[in-house]
C-alpha positions in Angstrom: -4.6 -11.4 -47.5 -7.8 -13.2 -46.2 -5.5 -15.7 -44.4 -3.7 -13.2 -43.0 -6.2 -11.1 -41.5 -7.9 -14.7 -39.8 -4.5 -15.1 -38.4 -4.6 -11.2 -37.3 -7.6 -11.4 -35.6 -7.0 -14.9 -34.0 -3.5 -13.6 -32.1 -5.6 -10.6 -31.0 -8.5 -12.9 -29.6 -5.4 -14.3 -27.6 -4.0 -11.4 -26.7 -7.2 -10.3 -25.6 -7.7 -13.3 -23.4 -4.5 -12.8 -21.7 -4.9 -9.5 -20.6 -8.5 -10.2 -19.2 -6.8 -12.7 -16.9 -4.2 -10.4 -16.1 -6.3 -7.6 -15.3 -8.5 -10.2 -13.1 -5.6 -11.1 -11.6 -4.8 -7.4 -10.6 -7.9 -6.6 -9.9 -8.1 -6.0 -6.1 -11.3 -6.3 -3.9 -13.1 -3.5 -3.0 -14.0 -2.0 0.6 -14.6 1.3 2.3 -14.1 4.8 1.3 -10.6 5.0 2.6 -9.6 1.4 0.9 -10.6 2.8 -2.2 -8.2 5.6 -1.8 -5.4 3.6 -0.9 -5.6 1.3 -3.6 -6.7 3.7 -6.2 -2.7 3.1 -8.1 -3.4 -0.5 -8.1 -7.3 0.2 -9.3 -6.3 2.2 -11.6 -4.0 0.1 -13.7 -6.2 -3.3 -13.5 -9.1 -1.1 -15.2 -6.8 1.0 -17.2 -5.8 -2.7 -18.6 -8.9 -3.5 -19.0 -10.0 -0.6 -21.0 -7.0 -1.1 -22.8 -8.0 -5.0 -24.0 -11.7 -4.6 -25.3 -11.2 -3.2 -28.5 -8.4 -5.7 -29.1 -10.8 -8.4 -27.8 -13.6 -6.5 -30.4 -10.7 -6.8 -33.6 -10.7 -10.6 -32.6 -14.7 -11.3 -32.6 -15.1 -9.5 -35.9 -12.1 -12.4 -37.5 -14.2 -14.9 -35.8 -17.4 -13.8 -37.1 -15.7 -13.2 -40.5 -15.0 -16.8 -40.4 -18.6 -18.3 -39.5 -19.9 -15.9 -42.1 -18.9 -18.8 -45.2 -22.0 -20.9 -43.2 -24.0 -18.1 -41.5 -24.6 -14.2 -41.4 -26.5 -15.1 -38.3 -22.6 -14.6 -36.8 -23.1 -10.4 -37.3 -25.5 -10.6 -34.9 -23.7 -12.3 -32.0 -20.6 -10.1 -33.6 -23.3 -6.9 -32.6 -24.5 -8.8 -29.2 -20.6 -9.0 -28.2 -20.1 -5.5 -29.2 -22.6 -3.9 -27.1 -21.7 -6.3 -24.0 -17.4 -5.2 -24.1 -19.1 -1.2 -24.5 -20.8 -1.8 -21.0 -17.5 -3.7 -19.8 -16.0 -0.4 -20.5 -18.7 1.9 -19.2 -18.1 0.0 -16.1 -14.6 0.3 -15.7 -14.3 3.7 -16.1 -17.0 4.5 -13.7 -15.8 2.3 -10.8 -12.3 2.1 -12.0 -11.2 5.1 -12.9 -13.8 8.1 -12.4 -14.8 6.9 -8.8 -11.1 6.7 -6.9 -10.3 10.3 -8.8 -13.3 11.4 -7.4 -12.7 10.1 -4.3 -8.8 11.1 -4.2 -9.7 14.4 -4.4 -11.3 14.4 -0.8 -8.6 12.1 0.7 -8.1 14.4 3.7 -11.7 14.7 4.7 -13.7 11.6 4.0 -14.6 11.2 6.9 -16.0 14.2 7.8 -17.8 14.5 4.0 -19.1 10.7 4.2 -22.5 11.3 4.5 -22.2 13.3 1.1 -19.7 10.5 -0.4 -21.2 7.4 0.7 -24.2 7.8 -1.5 -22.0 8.7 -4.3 -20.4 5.8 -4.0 -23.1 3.3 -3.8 -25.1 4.9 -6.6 -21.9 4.1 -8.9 -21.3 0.6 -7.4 -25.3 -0.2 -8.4 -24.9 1.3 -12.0 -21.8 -0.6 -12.1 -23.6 -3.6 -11.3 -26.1 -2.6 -13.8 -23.4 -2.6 -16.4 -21.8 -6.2 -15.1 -25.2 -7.8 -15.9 -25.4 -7.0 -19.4 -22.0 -7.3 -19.8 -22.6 -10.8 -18.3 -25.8 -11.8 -20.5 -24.1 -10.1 -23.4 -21.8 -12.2 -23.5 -23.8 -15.4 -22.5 -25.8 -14.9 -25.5 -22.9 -14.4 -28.1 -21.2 -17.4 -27.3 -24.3 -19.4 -27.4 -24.6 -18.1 -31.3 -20.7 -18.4 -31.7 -21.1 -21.9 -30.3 -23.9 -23.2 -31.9 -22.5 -21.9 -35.6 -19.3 -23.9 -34.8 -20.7 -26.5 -34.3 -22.8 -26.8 -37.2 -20.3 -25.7 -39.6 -18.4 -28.2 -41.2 -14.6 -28.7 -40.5 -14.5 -26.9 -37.5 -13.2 -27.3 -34.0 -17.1 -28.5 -32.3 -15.5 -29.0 -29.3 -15.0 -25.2 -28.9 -18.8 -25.1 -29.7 -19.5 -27.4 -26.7 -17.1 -25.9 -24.3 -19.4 -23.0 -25.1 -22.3 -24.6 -24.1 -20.8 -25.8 -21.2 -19.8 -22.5 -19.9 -23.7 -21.2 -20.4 -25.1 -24.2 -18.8 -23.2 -23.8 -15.4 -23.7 -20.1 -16.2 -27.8 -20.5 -16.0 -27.1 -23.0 -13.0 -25.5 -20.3 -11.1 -28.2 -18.1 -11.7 -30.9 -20.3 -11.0 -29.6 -21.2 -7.6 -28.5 -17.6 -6.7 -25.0 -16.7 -7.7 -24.0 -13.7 -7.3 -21.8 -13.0 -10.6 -21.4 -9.0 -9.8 -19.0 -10.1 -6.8 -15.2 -10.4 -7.2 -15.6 -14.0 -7.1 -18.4 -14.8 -9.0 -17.1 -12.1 -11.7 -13.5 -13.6 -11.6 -14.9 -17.6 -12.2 -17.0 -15.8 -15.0 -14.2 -14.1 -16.6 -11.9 -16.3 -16.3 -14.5 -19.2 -17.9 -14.9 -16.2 -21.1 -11.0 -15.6 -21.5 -10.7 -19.6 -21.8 -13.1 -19.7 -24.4 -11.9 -17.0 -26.1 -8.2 -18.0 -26.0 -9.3 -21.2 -27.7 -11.4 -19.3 -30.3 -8.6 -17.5 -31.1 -6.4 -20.8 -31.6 -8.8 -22.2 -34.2 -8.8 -19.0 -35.8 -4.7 -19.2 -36.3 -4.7 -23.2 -37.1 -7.7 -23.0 -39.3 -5.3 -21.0 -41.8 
């Protein structure tokens, strides 16, 4: 049963990775009230996706961390890091990805003339949305660090998946050192795309360690 459930947890980890690509992949760039409007299908189907992945992504981390627990319940914690990092992932999508084109939809015939009221609206969610791409950026930082660093002082296990961790943080702290800005399409995309290859491979030892 115990084997089974690693194996369980590792196919959702991949999944879970898949679908964060996809929904990067679908996830269109932003623009100005009345872009928002007309794109608010395709909006809401990449976040809707996205929504849709993290407590598949979640089922995966707690095999993983099930797995590190035989050398170190230090792996709950990063398991309750991770946890609190995919809740503000999802915070942020329904704010910006679903809440704000309904709101706006609703006033699709008089944007302009209510744009004073809307404009403000709008940018308070895009900064709380930011807000929430921070920690779900740092979040995430730090649970790989404790994923990685538990991997690669177990025994028997795939280090290289520690160190391609480690790698991922280390051009992470560069970015932010020299000013890269994460919370735009392109900086999140490189960033999410880097965690969904990490994750796909976590989810790979997970199946082959059984």
């Amino acid at each position: 049963m115990k084997d089974h459930f690693h194996k369980s947890t590792g196919i959702s980890l991949i999944s879970g990775s898949l679908l964060i690509i996809a929904t990067m992949v679908l996830h269109p760039s932003g623009g100005s009230l009345q872009r928002i409007v007309e794109i608010t299908g395709v909006i809401t189907i990449a976040h809707s996706l996205a929504v849709f992945c993290l407590p598949i992504v979640l089922f995966g981390f707690y095999g993983l961390t099930n797995k590190l627990m035989e050398s170190s319940r230090v792996s709950i914690l990063a398991f309750i890091i991770m946890a609190f990092s995919l809740i503000a992932a999802m915070f942020a999508a329904l704010l910006n990805g679903l809440a704000l084109p309904y709101f706006l939809g609703k006033y699709s015939n008089s944007l302009e003339e209510k744009a004073e009221v809307l404009k403000p609206i709008s940018s308070f969610s895009f900064a709380v949305n930011t807000s929430l791409d921070y920690i779900f950026i740092a979040g995430c930082c730090l649970a790989i660090l404790i994923y990685s660093v538990l991997l690669i002082s177990k025994s028997r296990s795939p280090k290289w998946i520690g160190y391609f961790g480690i790698l991922i943080l280390v051009f992470a702290a560069i970015g932010a050192l020299t000013g890269f800005v994460f919370t735009s399409l392109t900086g999140f995309r490189i960033f999410t795309f880097s965690l969904a290859a990490w994750i796909l491979s976590a989810g790979f030892y997970l199946i082959k360690s059984e």
